[in-house]
Every structure is written in C-alpha cells, then in structure tokens.
LOTI-431954 format. One record per residue (C-alpha): residue number from 1; z negated, x negated, y negated. Coordinates in nm, 2 decimals, m for minus. Layout:
N
+-----+--------+--------+--------+
! seq !     zz !     xx !     yy !
+-----+--------+--------+--------+
! NUM !      Z !      X !      Y !
...
+-----+--------+--------+--------+
# end
This chain:
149
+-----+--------+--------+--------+
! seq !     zz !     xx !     yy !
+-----+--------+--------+--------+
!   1 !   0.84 !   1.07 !   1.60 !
!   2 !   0.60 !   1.23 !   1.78 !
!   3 !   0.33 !   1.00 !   1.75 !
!   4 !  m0.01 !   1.12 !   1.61 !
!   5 !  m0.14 !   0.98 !   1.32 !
!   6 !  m0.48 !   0.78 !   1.34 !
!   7 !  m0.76 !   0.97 !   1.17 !
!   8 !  m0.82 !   0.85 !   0.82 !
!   9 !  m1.17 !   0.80 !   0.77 !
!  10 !  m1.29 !   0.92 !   0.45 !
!  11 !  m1.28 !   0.58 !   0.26 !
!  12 !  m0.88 !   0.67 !   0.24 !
!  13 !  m1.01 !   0.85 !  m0.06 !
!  14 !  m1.20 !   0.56 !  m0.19 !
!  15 !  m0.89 !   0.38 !  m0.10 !
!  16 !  m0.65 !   0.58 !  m0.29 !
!  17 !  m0.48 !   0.68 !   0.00 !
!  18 !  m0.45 !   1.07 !  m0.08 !
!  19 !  m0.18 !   1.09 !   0.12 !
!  20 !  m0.33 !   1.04 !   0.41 !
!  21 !  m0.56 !   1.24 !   0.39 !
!  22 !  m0.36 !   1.56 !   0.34 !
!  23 !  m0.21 !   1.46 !   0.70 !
!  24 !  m0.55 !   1.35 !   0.90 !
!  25 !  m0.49 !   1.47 !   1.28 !
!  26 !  m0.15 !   1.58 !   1.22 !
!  27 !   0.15 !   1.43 !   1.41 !
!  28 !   0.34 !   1.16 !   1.21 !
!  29 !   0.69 !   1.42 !   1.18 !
!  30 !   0.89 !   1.21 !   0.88 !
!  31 !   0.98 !   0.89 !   0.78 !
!  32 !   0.79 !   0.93 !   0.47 !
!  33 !   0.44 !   1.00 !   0.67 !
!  34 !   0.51 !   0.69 !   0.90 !
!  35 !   0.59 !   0.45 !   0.59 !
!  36 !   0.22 !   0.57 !   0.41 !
!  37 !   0.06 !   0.48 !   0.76 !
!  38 !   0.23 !   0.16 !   0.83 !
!  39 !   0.11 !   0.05 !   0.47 !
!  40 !  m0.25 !   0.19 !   0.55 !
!  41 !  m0.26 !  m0.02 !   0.86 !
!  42 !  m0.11 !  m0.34 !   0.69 !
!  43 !  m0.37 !  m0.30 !   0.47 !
!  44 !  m0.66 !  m0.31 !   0.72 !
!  45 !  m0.52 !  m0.59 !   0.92 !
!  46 !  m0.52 !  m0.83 !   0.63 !
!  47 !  m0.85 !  m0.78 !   0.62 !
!  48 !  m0.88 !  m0.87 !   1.02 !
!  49 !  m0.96 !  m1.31 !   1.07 !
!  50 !  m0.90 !  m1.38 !   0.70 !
!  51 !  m0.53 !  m1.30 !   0.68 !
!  52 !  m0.46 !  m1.42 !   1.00 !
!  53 !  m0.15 !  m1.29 !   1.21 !
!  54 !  m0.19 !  m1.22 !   1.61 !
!  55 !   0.03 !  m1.54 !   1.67 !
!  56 !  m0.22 !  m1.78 !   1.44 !
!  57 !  m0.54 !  m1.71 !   1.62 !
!  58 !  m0.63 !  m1.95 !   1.92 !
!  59 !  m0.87 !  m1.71 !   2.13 !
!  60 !  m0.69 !  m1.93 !   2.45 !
!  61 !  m0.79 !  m2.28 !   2.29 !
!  62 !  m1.20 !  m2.09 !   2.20 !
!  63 !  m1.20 !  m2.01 !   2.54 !
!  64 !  m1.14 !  m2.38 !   2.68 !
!  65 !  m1.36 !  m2.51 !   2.46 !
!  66 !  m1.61 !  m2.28 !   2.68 !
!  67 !  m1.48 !  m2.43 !   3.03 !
!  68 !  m1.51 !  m2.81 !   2.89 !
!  69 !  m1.85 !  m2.73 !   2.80 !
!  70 !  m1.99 !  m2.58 !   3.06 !
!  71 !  m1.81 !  m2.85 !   3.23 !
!  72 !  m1.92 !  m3.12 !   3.00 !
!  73 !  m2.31 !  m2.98 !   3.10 !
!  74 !  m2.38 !  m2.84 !   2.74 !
!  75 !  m2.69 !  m2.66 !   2.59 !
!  76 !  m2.68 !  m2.25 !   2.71 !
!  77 !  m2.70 !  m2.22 !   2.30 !
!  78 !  m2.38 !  m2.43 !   2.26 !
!  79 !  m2.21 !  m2.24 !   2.55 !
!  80 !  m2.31 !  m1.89 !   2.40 !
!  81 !  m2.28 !  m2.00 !   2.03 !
!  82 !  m1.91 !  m2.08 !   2.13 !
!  83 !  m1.88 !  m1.79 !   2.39 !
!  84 !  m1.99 !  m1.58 !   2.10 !
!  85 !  m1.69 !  m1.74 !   1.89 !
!  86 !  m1.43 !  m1.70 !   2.18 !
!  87 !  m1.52 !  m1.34 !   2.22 !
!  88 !  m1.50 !  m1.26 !   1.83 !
!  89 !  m1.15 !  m1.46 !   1.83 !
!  90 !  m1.05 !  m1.25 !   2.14 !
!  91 !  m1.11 !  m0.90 !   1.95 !
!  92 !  m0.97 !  m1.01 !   1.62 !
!  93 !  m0.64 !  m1.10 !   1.86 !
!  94 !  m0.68 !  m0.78 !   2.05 !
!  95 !  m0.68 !  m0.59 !   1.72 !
!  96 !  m0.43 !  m0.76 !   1.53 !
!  97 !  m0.19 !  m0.70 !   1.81 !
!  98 !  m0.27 !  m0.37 !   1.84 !
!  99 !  m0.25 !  m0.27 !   1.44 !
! 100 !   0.08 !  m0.47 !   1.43 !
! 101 !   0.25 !  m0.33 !   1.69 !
! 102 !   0.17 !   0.04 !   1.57 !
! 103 !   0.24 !  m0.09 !   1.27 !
! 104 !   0.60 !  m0.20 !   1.41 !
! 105 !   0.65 !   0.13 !   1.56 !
! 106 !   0.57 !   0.30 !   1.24 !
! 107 !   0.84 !   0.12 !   1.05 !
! 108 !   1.13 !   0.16 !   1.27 !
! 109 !   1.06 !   0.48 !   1.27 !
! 110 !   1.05 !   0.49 !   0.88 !
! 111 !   1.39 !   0.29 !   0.90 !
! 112 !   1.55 !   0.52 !   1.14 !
! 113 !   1.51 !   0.81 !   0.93 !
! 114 !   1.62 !   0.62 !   0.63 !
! 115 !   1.93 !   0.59 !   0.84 !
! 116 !   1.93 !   0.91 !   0.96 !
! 117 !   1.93 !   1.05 !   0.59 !
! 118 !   2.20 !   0.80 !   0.50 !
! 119 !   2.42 !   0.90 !   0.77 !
! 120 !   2.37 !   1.30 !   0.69 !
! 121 !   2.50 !   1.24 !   0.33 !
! 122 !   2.75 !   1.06 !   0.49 !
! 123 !   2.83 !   1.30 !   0.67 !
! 124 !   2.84 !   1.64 !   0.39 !
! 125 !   3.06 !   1.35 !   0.18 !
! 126 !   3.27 !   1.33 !   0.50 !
! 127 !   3.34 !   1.73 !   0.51 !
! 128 !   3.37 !   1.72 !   0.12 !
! 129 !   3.68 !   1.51 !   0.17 !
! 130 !   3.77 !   1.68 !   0.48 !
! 131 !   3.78 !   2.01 !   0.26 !
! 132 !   4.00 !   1.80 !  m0.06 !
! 133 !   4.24 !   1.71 !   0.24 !
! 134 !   4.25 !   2.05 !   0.36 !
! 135 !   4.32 !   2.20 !   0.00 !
! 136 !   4.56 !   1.94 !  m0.05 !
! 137 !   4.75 !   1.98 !   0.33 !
! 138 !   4.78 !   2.40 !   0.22 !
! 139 !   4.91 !   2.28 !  m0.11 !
! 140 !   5.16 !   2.06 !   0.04 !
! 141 !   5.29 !   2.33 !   0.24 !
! 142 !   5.26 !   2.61 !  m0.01 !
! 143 !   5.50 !   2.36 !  m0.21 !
! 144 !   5.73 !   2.28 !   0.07 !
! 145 !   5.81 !   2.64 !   0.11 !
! 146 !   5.89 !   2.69 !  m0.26 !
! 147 !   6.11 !   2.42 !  m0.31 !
! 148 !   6.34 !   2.47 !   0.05 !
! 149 !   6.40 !   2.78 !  m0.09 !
+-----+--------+--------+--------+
# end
C-alpha cells in the first residue's frame, strides 16, 4: 500500500474526520488508514449528481442531445444551455469514476490486510499446535523407552 493519501482539507475537522487529519500527506501504510479514506471519499461522492453512481449518469445521451440540436438548427442559447449541461454531466462522471475507483483501491487494500491479519493468527495458532504436537511426539517417545524397558 504505497499509495499516498489525498490531502484532507481542513473541513475534515468540521467533518469529524480527526483521523485524517493526523495522516494528511502521509502515505496510506495500513489497512486501518485506507478504510478511514475510503469512507472519507464515499462520503464526498454521495454528495457528487445527487447520489448518483458513475454508471447512472447519461453524459453520452447530454451530449446527443447537443448533435440533434445543432442539427435540428437550434438557438446558440439552446445549444450552449445544453452544452453547459453535457459538460457538467461529463465532470460529475469524470469524478465519480475517479472517487470510486480510488475508493475501490482503498478497500481491497483494507480487505487484504484484514486477511493478512487473519492469516498471521492463523499462522502463531498453527505453530501453537505445532509446539503441543512436538511436546506430545517427545512425550510419546520418552514413554516408549520406559515401558520397552
């Protein structure tokens, strides 16, 4: 995870988000720090085309209605009014796609360390057993001897 982080601006205060802030222009290094950003992104993209997801806006169908009516031989105030909404559609797109996909990054990385974390107590349980069976493989012998004899 050597990604790093976005810059809070200082509304993450105003937000709540202390977290953040003790991180600003650090590189996003755990799990936990790429959770806290992916929800501070979430947040912010909610607020991007009223709720909207990148997959719900039509920028392609504002942007045809452009061609028909310059086509059609509109007004110039009809094309630019609806140039004008093309373009805003086009951002709000370009934005959401962008948020969500660092957004996406930022939780598989949150998952993979979950995972990671799993595995390594996994893994001490693993060697606890490993030592039991140990104990119980000198004990075994230690017993063997004794009753041969």
């Amino acid at each position: 995870m050597s990604r790093t982080a976005p810059e809070p601006r200082p509304r993450c205060r105003e937000e709540g988000r202390d977290d953040l802030v003790a991180h600003a222009g650090q590189q996003v290094t755990t799990g936990t720090e790429a959770e806290a950003y992916a929800s501070y992104i979430g947040g912010h993209l909610e607020g991007i085309a009223d709720g909207k997801t990148y997959a719900e806006i039509d920028d392609r169908g504002a942007a045809q209605a452009v061609v028909d009516a310059r086509e059609s031989g509109a007004s110039e105030a009809e094309i630019a009014d609806l140039q004008a909404t093309a373009d805003e559609l086009k951002a709000q797109r370009d934005s959401l796609f962008r948020g969500e996909t660092l957004r996406g990054l930022l939780l598989s990385s949150y998952a993979w360390s979950t995972i990671g974390r799993i595995a390594a107590i996994a893994a001490w349980v693993a060697f606890a057993g490993a030592a039991v069976m140990a104990g119980l493989v000198a004990a075994g012998l230690v017993h063997l001897r004794r009753t041969n004899a």
